[in-house]
N, C-alpha and C positions, 0 to 999 in steps of 0.2 A: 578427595579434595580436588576442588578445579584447579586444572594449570593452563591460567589466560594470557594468552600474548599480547592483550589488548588494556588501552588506559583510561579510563571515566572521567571526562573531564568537562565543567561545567561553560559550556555556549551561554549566549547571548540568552537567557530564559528558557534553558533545556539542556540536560544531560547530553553530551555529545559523546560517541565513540569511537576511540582513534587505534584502528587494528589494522596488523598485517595483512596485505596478501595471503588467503588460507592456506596455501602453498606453504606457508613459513608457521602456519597456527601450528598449535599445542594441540592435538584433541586430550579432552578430559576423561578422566580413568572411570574406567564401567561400573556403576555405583553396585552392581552384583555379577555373579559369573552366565548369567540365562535374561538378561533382559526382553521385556516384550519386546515385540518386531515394530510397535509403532506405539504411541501418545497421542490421541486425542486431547488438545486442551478445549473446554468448553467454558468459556465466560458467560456466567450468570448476575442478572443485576434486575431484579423487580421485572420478572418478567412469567410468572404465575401462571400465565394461560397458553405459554408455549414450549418452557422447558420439559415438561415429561415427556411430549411427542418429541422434540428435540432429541432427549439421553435413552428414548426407544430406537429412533433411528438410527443410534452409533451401537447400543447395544447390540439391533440386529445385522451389526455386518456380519459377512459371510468369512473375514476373517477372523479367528475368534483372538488370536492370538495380539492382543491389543491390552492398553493401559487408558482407563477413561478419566482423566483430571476434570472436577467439576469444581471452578472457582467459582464461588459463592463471596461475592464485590460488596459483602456490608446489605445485600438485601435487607429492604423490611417489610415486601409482601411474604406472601405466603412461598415463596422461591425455595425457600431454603430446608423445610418439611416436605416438600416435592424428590429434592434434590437426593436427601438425608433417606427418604422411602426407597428411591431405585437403588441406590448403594444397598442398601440392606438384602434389597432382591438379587441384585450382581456385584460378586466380589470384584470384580476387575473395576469398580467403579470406586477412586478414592475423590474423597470431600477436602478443597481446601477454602477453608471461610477465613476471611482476612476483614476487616476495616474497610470501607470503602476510598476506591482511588482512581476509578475511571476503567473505562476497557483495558488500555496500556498497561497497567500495574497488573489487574490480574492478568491477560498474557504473560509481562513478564514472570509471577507469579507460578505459571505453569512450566513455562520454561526451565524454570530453575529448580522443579520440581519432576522435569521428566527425565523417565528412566529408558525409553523406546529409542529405538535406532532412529524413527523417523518422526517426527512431528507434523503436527496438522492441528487447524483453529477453527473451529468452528462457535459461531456465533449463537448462545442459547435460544435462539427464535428463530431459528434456521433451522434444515435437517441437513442427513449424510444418506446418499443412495446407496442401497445395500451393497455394493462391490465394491462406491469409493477407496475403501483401506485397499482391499484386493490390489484390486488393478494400478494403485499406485505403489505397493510392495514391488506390486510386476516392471513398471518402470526403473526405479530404483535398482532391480536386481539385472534388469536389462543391459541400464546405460552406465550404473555407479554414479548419477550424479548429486548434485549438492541443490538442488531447487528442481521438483516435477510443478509445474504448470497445467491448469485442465482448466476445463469449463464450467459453467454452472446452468442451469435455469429457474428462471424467475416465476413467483408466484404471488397473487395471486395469475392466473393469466391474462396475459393481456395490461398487466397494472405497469411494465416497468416501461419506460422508454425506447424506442429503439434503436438507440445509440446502447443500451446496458446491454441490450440482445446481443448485439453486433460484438462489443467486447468479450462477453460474457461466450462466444463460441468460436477460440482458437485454431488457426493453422497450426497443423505438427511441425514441431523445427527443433533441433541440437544445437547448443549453440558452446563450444570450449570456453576456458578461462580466459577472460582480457575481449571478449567480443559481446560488446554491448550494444551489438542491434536489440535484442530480445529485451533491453531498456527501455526501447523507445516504439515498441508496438503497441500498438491501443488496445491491442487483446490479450496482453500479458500482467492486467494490472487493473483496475487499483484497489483493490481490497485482497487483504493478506489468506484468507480463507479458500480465495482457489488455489494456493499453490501448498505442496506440503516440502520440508525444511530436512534436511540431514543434522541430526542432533549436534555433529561435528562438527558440522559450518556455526550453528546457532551461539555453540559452548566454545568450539575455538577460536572463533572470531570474535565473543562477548558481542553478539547480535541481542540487541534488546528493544522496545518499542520507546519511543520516547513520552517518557510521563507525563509531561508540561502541556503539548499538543493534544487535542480536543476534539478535533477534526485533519482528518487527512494524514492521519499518524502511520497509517498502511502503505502512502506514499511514500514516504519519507523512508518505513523499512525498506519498501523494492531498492531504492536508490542506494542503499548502503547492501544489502544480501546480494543484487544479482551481481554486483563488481567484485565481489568476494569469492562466489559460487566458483569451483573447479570445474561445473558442467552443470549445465542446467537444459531441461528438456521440457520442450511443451508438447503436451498428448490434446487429444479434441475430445475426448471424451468427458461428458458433462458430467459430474461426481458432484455437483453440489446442488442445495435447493436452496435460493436464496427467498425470504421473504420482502418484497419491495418495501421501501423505510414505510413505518408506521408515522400515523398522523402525531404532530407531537416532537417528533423528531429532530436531531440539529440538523439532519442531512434533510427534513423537509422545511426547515425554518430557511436556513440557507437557500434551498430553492427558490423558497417566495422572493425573497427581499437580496435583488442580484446584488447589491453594494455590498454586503454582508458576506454575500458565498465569492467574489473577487477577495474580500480581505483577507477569510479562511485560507484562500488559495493560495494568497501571496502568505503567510505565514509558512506555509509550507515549502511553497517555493525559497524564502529566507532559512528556514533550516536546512533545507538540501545544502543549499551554496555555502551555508556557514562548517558544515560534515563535510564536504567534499574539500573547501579549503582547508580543513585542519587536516584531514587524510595525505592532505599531497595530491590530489584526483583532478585537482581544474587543469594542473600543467597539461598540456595534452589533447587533453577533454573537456574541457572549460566549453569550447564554442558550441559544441552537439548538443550541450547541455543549456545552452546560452537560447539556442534556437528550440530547443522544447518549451523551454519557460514561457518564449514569447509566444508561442502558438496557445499554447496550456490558457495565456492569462489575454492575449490581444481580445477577444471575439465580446468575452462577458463586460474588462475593461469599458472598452468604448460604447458600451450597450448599457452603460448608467447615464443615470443625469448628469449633468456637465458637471455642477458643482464637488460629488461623488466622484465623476469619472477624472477631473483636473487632481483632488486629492489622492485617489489612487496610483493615477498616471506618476507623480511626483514621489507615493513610498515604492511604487514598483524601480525609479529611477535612481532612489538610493540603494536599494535593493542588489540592482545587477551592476549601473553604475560603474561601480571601483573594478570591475571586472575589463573596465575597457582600457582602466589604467594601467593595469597589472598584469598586461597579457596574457590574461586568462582566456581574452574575445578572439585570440587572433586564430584566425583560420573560419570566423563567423559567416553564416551569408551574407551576402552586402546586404540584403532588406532586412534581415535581421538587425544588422548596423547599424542601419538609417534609422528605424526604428528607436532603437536604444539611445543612439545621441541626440531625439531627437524628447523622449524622456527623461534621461538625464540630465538636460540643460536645463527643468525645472520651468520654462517659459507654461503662461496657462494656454490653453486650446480653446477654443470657439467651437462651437456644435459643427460647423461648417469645416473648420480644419482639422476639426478632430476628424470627421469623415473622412478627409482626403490623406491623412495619415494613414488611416487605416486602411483603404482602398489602395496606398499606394504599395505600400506593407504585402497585401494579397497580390496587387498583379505580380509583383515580383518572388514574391516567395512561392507561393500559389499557381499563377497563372493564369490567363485569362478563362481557360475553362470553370475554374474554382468558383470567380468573379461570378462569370454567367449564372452558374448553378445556385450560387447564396442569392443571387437578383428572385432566382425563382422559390427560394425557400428550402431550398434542399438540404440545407446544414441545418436549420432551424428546429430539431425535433429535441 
């Protein structure tokens, strides 16, 4: 039986979870006396022409000593006779078919289904490079931490952007409990898949994905796991193959139609803030947090059409807002500041002043080398 120090309680339109400091968690009892050394979970959902490469690739690590969770989300291609063939081939590969409920549900799904010391998610259209498990055991058994960090690359080549390069190929760093730079790195994040999880952290903290969320729900775990983590480490070594979104996609629908991928954003930004305020976590760190946001959502923001970008500007202003009342903001940058009350006061913007807003936002935040460099296009990829 689990013994969770942590309480489920329902947020604004999502499950929120409010747990201790891991320092204070429960770990839960070994559900046998020899558990695998790791869990793969792998979510599958109507994806037919890439799962068997997929559960060949984790079948071929070089560690064998693994547990392969294949959630099977309600498919109704042929996913789930794919799935149902490699288990029969490899015992270490157990089948869980559930109802459909989104990515979220089956991670959690697996979660609550693994018996490995370490967890790892891999996405059924994706692969795992044959040492992944290895060399993140190696870690693990190196540092003791609670979150290893690594990299991935992208394929087809050449297809992802060069901003996903750039994240997707971490600096090495350690980082103790209660130090949350490794938060706020652009190469530590955002998709749950490059990092692998101490079953410990996952189960004594009742770390879970949030079901409600649709997009950007891998955000929203980093923001509640790395605050929790007792140590967390990023290694450089690329362990993953990620496939760039297929056509079709929310994550390529989003891209097209920018007013859309700012609202996404801001939902997730609204659940961070809504989990940090029930945790207790703004007091403190509210403003670090306050200044990510704005960075996070400023650039796409004012890069809609006015009509779009005045409606956004005004739910981003209820959003962060109450933060400025509640001294949540204090210790903010000042152009962070200016920014925010200059949102929150709900007045509309003109194409023209939205500009200067935003211009004014980067010299100060930014700097003028920033400024120069966006003139020339250099953030623009």
């Amino acid at each position: 039986m689990l013994r969770r120090c942590a309480r489920r309680v329902q947020g604004k339109g999502a499950a929120v979870s409010k747990a201790a400091d891991c320092g204070r968690c429960v770990a839960p009892e070994a559900a046998d006396a020899a558990p695998p050394k790791a869990t793969v979970v792998v979510a599958v959902y109507n994806i037919e022409r890439y799962v068997g490469a997929c559960l060949e690739s984790v079948c071929a690590q070089t560690e064998r000593d693994i547990e392969i969770l294949a959630v099977d989300d309600g498919s109704t291609d042929g996913s789930g006779a794919i799935v149902a063939a490699a288990a029969a081939r490899d015992g270490r590969i157990r089948v869980l078919a559930k109802e459909n409920g989104g990515l979220s549900s089956a991670r959690n799904a697996g979660i609550e289904a693994a018996r490995g010391t370490v967890v790892l998610f891999v996405d059924g259209d994706d692969l795992l490079e044959p040492q992944a498990v290895e060399r993140v055991l190696a870690a693990f058994s190196a540092h003791d931490p609670d979150v290893v960090t690594f990299g991935a690359r992208c394929f087809p080549k050449g297809a992802a952007a060069s901003w996903t390069v750039e994240c997707l190929s971490p600096v090495a760093g350690a980082y103790e409990a209660g130090d949350l730079d490794v938060l706020y790195r652009y190469d530590t994040k955002p998709y749950v898949w490059r990092s692998a999880f101490s079953r410990r952290l996952l189960q004594g903290c009742d770390l879970r994905f949030d079901e409600s969320l649709w997009f950007g729900e891998d955000m929203l775990f980093y923001f509640e796991a790395y605050p929790q983590s007792r140590r967390t480490v990023v290694v450089e070594d690329k362990l993953y193959v990620y496939r760039v979104a297929r056509t079709g996609s929310l994550m390529d629908a989003s891209a097209a139609d920018l007013a859309l991928k700012v609202d996404k954003h801001l939902d997730i930004v609204e659940r961070i803030v809504a989990s940090w305020r029930w945790r207790g976590w703004l007091e403190g760190r509210g403003a670090r947090l306050l200044d990510w946001a704005l960075e996070f959502l400023s650039r796409d923001l004012f890069a809609c059409e006015n009509d779009d970008m005045n409606r956004l500007a005004a739910r981003l202003g209820q959003v962060l807002g109450p933060c400025l009342a509640d001294g949540s903001a204090e210790g903010i940058d000042p152009a962070s500041r200016q920014l925010l009350e200059r949102l929150a006061s709900g007045r509309p913007l003109g194409p023209l002043a939205a500009k200067a807003v935003l211009w004014r936002y980067y010299r100060h935040r930014m700097g003028w080398r920033f400024c120069l460099d966006k003139l020339r296009g250099a953030y623009d990829a």
